[in-house]
C-alpha positions in Angstrom: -3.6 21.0 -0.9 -6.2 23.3 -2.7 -6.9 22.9 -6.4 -6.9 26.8 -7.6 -9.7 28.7 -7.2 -11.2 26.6 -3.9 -11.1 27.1 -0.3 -10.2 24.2 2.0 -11.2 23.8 6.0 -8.2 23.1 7.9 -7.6 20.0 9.7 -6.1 18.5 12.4 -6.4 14.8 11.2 -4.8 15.9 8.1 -2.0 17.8 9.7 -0.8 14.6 11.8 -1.0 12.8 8.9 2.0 15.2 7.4 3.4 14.6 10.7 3.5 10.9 10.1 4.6 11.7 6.9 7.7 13.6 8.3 8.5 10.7 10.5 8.3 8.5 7.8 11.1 10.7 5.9 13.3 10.7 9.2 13.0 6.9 9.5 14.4 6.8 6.3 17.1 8.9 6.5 18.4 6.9 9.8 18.4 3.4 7.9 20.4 4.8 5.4 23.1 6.8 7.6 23.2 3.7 9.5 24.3 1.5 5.6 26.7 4.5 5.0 28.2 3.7 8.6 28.2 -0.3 8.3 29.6 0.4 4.8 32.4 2.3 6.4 33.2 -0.2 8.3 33.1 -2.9 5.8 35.8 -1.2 3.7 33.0 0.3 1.3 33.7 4.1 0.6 31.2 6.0 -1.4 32.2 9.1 -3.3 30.7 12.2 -2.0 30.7 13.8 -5.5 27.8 11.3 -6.7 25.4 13.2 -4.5 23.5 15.5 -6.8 24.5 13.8 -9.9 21.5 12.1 -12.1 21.4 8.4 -10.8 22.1 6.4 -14.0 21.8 2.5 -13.8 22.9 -0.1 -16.3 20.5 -2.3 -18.4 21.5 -5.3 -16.2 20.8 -3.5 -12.9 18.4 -5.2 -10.6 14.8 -4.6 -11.7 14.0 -2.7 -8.7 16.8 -0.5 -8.9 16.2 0.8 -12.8 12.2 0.7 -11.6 13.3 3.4 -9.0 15.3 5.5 -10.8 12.4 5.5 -13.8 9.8 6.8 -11.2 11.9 9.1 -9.7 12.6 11.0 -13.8 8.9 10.4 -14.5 7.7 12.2 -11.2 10.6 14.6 -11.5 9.1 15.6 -15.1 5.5 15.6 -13.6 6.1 17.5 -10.7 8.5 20.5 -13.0 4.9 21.0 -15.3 2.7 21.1 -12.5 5.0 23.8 -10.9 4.7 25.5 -14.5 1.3 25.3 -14.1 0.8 26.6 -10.9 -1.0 23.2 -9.4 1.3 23.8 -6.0 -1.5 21.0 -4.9 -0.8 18.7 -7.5 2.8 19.0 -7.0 2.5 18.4 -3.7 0.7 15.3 -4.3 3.1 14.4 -6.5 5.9 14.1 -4.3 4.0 12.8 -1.3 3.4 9.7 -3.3 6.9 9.0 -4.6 8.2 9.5 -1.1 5.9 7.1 1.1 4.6 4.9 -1.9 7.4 4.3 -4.6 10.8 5.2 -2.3 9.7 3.8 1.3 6.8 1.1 1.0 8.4 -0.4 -2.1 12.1 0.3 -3.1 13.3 0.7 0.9 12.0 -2.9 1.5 13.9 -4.5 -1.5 17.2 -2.8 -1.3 17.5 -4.3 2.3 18.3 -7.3 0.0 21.3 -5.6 -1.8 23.3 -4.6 1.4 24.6 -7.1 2.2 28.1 -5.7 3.9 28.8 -9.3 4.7 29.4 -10.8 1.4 33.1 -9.5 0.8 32.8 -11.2 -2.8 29.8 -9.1 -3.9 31.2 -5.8 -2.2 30.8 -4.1 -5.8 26.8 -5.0 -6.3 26.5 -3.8 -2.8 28.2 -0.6 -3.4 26.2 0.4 -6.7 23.0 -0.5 -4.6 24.2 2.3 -1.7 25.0 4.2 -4.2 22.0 4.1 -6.4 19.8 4.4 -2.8 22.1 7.8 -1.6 21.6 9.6 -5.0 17.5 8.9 -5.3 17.4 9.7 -1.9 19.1 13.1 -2.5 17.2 14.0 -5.3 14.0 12.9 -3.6 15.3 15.4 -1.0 15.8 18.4 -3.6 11.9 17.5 -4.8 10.9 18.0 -1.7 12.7 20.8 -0.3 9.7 23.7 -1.6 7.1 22.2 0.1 9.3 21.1 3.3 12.2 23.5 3.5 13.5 23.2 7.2 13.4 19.1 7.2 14.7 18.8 3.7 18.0 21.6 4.7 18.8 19.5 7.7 18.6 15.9 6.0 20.7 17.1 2.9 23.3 18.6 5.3 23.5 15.4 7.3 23.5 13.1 4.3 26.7 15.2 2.7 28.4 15.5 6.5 28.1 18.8 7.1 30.0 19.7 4.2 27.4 20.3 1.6 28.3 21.9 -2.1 26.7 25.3 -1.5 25.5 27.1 1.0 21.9 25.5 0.9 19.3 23.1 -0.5 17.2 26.0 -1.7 20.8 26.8 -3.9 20.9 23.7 -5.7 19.2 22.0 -9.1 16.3 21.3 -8.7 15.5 17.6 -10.6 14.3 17.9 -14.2 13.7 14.5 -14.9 12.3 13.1 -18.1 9.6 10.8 -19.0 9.3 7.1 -20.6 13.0 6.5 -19.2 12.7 2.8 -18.7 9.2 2.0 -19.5 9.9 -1.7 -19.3 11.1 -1.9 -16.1 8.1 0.2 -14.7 5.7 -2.1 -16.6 7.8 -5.0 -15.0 7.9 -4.0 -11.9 3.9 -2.8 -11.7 3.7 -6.3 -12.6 5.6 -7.5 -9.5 3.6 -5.2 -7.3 0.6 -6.6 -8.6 1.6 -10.1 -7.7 2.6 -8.9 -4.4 -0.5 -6.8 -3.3 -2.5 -10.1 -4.1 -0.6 -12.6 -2.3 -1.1 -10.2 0.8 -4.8 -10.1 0.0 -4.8 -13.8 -0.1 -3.1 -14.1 3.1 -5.8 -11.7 4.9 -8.8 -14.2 3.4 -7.4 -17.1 4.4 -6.2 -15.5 7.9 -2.0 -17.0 7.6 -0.5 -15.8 10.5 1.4 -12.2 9.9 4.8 -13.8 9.9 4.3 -17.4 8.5 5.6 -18.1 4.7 3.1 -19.9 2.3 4.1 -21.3 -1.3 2.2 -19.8 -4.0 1.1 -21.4 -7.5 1.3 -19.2 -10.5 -0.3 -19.1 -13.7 1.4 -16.4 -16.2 -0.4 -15.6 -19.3 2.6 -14.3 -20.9 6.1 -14.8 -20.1 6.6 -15.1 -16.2 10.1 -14.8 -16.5 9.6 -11.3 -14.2 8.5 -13.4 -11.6 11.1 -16.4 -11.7 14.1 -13.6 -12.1 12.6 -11.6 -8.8 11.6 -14.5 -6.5 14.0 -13.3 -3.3 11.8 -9.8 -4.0 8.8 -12.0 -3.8 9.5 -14.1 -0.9 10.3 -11.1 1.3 7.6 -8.6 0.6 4.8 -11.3 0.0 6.0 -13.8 2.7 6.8 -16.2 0.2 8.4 -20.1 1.0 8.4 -21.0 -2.6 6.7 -20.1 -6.2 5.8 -22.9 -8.7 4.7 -22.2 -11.9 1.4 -23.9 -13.9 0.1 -24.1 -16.7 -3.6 -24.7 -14.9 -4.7 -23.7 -11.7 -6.6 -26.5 -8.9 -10.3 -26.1 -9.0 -12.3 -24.9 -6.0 -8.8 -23.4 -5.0 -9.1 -19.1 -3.6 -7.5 -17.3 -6.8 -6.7 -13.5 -7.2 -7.0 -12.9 -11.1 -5.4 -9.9 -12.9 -5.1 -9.9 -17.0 -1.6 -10.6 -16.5 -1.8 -13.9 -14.2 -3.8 -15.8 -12.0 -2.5 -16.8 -8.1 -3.0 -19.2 -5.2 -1.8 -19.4 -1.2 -1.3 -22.6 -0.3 -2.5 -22.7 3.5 -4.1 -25.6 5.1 -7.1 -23.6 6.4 -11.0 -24.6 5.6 -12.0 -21.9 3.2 -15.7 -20.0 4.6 -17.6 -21.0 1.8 -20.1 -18.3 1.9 -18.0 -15.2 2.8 -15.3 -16.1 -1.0 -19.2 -16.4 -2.5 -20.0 -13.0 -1.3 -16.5 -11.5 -1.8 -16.4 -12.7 -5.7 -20.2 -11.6 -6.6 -19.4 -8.2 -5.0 -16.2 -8.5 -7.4 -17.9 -9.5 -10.4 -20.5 -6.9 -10.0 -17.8 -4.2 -9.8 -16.7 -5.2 -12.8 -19.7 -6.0 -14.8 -20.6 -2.2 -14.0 -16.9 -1.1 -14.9 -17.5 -2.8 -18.4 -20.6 -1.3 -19.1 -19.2 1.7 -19.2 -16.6 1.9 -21.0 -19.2 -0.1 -23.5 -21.1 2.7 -23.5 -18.1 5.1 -24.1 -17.0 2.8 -26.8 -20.4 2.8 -28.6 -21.0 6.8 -28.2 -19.6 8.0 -31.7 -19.3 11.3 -30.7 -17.3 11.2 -27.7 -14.8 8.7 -30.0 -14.5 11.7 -32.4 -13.6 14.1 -29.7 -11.6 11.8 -27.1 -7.6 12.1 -27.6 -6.8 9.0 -28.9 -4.4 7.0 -25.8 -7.8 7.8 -23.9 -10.0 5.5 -26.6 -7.2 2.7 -26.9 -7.1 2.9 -22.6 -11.1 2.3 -22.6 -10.7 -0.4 -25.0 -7.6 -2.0 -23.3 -9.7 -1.7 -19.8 -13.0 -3.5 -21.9 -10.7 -6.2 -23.0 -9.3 -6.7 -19.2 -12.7 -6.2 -17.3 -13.9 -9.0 -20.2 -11.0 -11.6 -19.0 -11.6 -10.8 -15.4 -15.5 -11.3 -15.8 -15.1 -14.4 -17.6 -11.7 -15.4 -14.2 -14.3 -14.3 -11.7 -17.3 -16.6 -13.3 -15.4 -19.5 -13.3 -14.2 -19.2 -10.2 -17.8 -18.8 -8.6 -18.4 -22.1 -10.4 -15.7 -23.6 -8.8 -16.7 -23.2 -5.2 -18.4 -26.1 -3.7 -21.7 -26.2 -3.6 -22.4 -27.2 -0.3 -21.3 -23.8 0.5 -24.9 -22.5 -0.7 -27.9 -22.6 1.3 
């Protein structure tokens, strides 16, 4: 966990929190032995030579599972130069996030979708989605096995059935991985996430009941095409009953903004007045102070002479942005009935 050269105070918090994270890797491993099993049983046979192999999907893949295979290369090449480097902690980190963020939060939840051992006259989509999970899995297993040697040896043993290719996990390649593999499907997918971590804020605003589906109204500002091609996605990790698309959104309505779209829940509640007031002037001062500086980098000649050049064009991509979302966040303020003041 250190960053070289600094001392650290151990902790008990943080060590159940590795504990939970453990758990969280063992969880995973049973939903998958138990796929491989009802798999078996449906007459699906997977290979055991694809373990250990590159995962490699086709341009029409589902999203999600070229999305998944694209974080795992870009982590994989992120986590190889840290090791060069000697940021152990950094590495660490690295990994830690792909596991419980990218792997188990996200790509987990959506490939439940994909195995379905039921459909006899979809076996084949159902076996390249196994098969796509097993081998991210397994390399996801080799990236970890430094930092967790005893969990990682026991998993990989299970997961090639007690007969693994060499004697050990420690024996095996560990994954290069290489950068900018699919860069459109992560931008696609960040997209979708985006969509999906504000429906869910939505839904805790307006208090919808943990298990009830709302429709939603969207408002793309480019193509929205990602959206209508990954509605099942949608509708299961956002609690979705349906998405319409508009071209203007109902005034006086909640609405999470992002550059990329604006979106409503449609729930039948009395909106508190006062506390979206609050909640939107707390928003647009963050982001009033965001924009001011990155004005103030912008203006500062001397820091654009010495700045790499991706970290200028990311300031001025952020000033645009922060600009849109002011100008989102204003009008929505606007929009709120005025009763609502005192």
């Amino acid at each position: 966990m250190a960053s070289p050269g600094t001392d650290i105070a151990f902790s008990e918090a943080r060590t159940e929190g590795y504990r939970a994270f453990a758990n969280k890797i063992w969880n995973a491993a049973r939903f998958i032995f138990m796929n491989v099993d009802r798999a078996r049983e449906a007459g699906i046979e997977i290979d055991p030579s694809v373990l250990g192999q590159t995962p490699a999907v086709p341009p029409d893949a589902p999203l999600d599972a070229r999305w998944i295979v694209a974080s795992l290369n870009s982590v994989a090449a992120e986590i190889n130069e840290a090791l060069a480097d000697y940021r152990f902690d950094e590495a660490a980190s690295l990994v830690y996030q792909f596991f419980w963020g990218d792997f188990c939060d996200w790509y987990l939840e959506i490939v439940k979708l994909r195995l379905d051992f039921g459909d006899t006259a979809n076996q084949a989509a159902t076996k390249a989605a196994l098969t796509n999970l097993l081998q991210v899995f397994e390399a996801a297993l080799r990236l970890l096995s430094p930092f967790m040697p005893f969990l990682t040896e026991e998993l990989w043993r299970a997961l090639h059935n007690g007969e693994p290719p060499t004697k050990s996990i420690a024996l095996t390649r560990y994954p290069a991985g290489q950068s900018h593999t699919d860069d459109v499907a992560g931008t696609s997918f960040g997209l979708l996430q985006d969509l999906i971590v504000s429906v869910r804020a939505l839904r805790k605003d307006l208090g919808v009941e943990e298990r009830a589906p709302v429709p939603i109204l969207i408002r793309s500002v480019n193509d929205g095409a990602v959206f209508e091609d990954n509605l099942e996605i949608i509708q299961r990790l956002a609690r979705v009953s349906s998405v319409e698309s508009v071209g203007m959104m109902p005034e006086g309505a909640t609405i999470r903004s992002t550059p990329q779209f604006d979106v409503q829940v449609i729930y039948e509640k009395t909106i508190d007045v006062a506390a979206e007031r609050e909640r939107l002037t707390k928003e647009l001062a963050k982001l009033e102070k965001a924009l001011a500086s990155a004005e103030r980098q912008l203006s500062n000649q001397a820091f654009l002479d010495k700045a790499p050049p991706h970290v200028v064009e990311g300031l001025r991509r952020a000033e645009a942005d922060n600009r849109l979302l002011i100008d989102k966040t204003r009008k929505a303020l606007d929009d709120l009935p005025q009763e609502g003041l005192e």
